[in-house]
Legacy VTK file of the C-alpha trace (Angstrom):
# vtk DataFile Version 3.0
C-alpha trace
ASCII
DATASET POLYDATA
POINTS 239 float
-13.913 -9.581 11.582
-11.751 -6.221 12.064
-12.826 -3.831 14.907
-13.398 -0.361 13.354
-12.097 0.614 17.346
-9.031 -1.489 17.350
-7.538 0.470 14.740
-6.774 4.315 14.563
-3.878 4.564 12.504
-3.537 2.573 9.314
-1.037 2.106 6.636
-3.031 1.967 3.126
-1.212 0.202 0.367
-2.094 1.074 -2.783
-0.390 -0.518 -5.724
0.528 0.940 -8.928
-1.590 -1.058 -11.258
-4.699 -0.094 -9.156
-3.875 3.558 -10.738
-4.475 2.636 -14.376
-7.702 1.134 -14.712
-8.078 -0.854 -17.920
-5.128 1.152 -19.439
-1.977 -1.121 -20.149
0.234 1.601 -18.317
-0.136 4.852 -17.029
-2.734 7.074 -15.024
-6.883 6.462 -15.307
-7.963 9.331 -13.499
-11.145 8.050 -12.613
-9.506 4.727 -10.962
-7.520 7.231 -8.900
-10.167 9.447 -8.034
-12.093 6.018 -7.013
-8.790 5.460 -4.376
-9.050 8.893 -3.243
-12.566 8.515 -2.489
-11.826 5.573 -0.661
-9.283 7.372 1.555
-11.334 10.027 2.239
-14.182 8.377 3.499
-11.934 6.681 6.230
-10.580 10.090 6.776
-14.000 11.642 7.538
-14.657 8.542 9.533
-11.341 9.563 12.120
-8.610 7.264 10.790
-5.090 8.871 10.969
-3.696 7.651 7.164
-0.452 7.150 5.861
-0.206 5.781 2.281
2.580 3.926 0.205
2.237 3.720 -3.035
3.790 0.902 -5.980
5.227 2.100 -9.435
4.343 -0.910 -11.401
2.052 1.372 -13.642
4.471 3.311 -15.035
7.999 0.968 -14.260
9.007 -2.168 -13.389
11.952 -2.500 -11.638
12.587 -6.327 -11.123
11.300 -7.150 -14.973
13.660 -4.107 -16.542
16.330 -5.538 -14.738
15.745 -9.146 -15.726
15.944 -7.398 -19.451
19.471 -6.957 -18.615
19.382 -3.496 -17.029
21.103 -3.508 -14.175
19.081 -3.764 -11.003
20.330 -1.392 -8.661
19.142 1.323 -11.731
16.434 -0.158 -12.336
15.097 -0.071 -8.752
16.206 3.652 -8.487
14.056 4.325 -11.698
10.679 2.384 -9.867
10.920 4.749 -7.410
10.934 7.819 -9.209
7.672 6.000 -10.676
6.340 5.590 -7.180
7.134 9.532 -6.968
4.853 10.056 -9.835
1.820 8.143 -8.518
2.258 9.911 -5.106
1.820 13.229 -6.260
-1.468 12.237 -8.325
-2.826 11.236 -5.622
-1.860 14.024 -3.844
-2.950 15.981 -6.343
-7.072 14.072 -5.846
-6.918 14.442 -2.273
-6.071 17.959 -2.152
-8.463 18.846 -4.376
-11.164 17.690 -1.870
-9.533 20.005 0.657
-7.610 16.871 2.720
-3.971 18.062 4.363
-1.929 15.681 2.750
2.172 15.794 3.152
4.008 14.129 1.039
7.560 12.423 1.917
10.308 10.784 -0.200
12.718 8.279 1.010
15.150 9.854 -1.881
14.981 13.857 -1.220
13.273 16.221 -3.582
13.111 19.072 -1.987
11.674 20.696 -4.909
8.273 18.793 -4.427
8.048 17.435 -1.700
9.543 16.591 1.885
12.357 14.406 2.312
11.301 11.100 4.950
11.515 11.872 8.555
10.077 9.665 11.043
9.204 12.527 13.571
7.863 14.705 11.199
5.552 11.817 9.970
4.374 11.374 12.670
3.411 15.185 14.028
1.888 14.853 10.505
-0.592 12.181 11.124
-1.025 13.806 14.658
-2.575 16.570 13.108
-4.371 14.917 10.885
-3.047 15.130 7.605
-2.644 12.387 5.254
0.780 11.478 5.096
1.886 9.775 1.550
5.148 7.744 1.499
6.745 8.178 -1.640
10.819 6.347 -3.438
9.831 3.015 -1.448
12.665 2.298 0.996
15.235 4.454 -0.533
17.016 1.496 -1.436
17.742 -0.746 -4.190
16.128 -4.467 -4.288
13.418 -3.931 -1.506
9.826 -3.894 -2.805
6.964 -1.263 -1.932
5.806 -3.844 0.432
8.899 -4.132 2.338
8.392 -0.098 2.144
4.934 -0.245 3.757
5.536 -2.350 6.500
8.657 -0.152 7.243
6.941 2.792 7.398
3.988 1.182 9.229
6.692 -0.050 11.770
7.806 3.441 12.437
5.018 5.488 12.523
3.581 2.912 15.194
0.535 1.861 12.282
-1.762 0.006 13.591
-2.656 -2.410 10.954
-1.786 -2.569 7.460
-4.264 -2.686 4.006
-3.482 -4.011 1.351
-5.680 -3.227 -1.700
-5.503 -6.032 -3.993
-7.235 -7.178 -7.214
-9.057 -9.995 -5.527
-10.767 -9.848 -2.002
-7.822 -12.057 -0.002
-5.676 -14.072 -0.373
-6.252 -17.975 -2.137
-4.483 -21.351 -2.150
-3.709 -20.520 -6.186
-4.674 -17.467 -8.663
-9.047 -17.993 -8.858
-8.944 -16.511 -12.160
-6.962 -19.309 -13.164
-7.943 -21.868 -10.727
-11.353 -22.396 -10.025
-10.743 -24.575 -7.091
-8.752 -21.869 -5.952
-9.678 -21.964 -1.829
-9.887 -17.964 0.091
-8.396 -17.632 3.637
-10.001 -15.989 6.072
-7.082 -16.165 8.252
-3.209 -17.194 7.981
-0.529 -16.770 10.375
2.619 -14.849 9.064
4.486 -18.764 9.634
1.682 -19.566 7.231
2.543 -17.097 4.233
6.207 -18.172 4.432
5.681 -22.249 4.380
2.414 -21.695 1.729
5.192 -19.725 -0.198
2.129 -17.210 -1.001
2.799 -14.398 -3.316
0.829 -11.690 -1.525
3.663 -9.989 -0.305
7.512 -10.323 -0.347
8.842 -12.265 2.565
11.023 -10.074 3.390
7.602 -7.996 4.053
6.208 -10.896 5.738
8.671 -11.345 8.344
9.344 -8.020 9.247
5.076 -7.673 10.049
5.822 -10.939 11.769
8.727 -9.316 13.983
6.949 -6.332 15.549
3.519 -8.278 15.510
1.943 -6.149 12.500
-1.272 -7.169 11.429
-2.083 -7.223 7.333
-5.726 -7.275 5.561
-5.905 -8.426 2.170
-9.079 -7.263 0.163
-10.348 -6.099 -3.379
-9.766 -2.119 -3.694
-12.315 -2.863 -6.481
-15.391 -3.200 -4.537
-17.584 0.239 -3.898
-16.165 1.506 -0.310
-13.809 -0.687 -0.149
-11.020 0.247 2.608
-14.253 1.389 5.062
-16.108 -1.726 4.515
-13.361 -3.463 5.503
-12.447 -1.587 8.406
-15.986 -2.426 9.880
-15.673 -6.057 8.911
-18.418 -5.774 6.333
-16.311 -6.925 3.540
-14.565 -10.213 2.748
-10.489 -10.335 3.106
-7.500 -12.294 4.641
-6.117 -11.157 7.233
-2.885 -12.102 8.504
-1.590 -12.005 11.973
-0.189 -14.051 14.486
LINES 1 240
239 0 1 2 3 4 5 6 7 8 9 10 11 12 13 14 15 16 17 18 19 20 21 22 23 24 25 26 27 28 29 30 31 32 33 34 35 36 37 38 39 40 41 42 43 44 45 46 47 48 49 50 51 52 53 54 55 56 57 58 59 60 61 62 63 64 65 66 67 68 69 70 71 72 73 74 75 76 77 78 79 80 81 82 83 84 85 86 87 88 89 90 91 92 93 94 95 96 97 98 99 100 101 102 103 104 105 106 107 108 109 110 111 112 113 114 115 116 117 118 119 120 121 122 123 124 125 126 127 128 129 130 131 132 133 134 135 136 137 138 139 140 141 142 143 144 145 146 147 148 149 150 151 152 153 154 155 156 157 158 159 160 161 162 163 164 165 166 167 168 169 170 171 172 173 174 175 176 177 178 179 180 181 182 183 184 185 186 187 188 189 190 191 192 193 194 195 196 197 198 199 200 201 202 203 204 205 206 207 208 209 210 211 212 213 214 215 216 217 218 219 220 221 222 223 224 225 226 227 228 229 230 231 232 233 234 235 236 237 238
């Protein structure tokens, strides 16, 4: 189980598809204002939060491109997606009086701040929610790849990632029924398993500075605080 002391400042994944209910693309604004409540009651609770949030709801990079579009563009165009999402939930927080900053790895200085470690950082100091927007800044790395980054250099202390089941399994349950949960994998573990959960390029970059992931279901009521006080099933991953 996680230790609700162990961690103080967390790096909360949030994918895109998580942002558009039972739409087939686009914004629900209840599912958002679900993930907002979700982040708020961990900030209430004392967590310092960073966020990075996924585009998939509104572009796919790696499926335009395998269209024929060329990647490089198409990647660019995800993150402008990942822009979007960012500022809607920037939009939630801030309307329930939360500091949030938002940063882009590609500058817009029109809306937002462009990435800077040290300014991140002062951010989450003073307790504002800081949301990482454009993914790496870079062509062919994933929003995963982006999180752990950014949970790397803001010294994170554990990364969540909300998911649409609560862990990580041996195949896809809703396809498998003898589909088995982990508890528990090593990072080793993800990259021999060849488990989708994250990107290994993700993976071993947790794996390098010792960065702990937790896998759960953002579905289930109080999700990312349940989980924090172990009171919620998930797969961790760790060393």
């Amino acid at each position: 189980m996680t230790d609700q002391h162990r961690y103080k400042r967390i790096l909360f994944k949030v994918s895109g598809e998580a942002m558009m209910g039972d739409k087939p693309f686009g914004h629900d604004k209840e599912s958002i204002k679900k993930i907002c409540s979700q982040i708020i009651e961990a900030y209430n609770l004392g967590y310092e939060i960073c966020i990075v949030v996924g585009g998939g709801n509104i572009f796919r990079g790696i499926s335009v491109a395998s269209e024929g579009m060329e990647r490089a563009s198409a990647d660019y165009m995800g993150m402008l997606a990942t822009s979007i999402n960012a500022m809607a939930l920037q939009n939630i927080l801030e309307q329930s009086n939360i500091p949030t900053r938002m940063q882009s790895a590609i500058p817009m200085n029109t809306i937002c701040e462009t990435y800077a470690k040290r300014k991140a950082v002062r951010h989450l100091e003073k307790k504002r929610v800081v949301i990482f927007a454009a993914g790496t800044g870079n062509p062919f790395f994933t929003t995963d790849t982006a999180a752990i980054l950014r949970a790397v250099e803001t010294n994170c202390d554990v990364v969540l990632k909300g998911t649409q089941v609560d862990g990580i399994y041996s195949a896809d349950p809703k396809k498998d029924k003898d589909a088995v949960r982990f508890d528990q994998l090593t990072y080793r573990d993800v990259i021999k398993k060849d488990l989708k959960v994250m990107d290994q390029t993700a993976i071993t970059l947790a794996k390098d500075n010792n960065l702990p992931i937790i896998v759960f279901s953002i579905s289930e009521k109080n999700a990312l605080t349940r989980v924090l006080k172990g009171d919620l099933n998930f797969t961790i991953i760790k060393k």
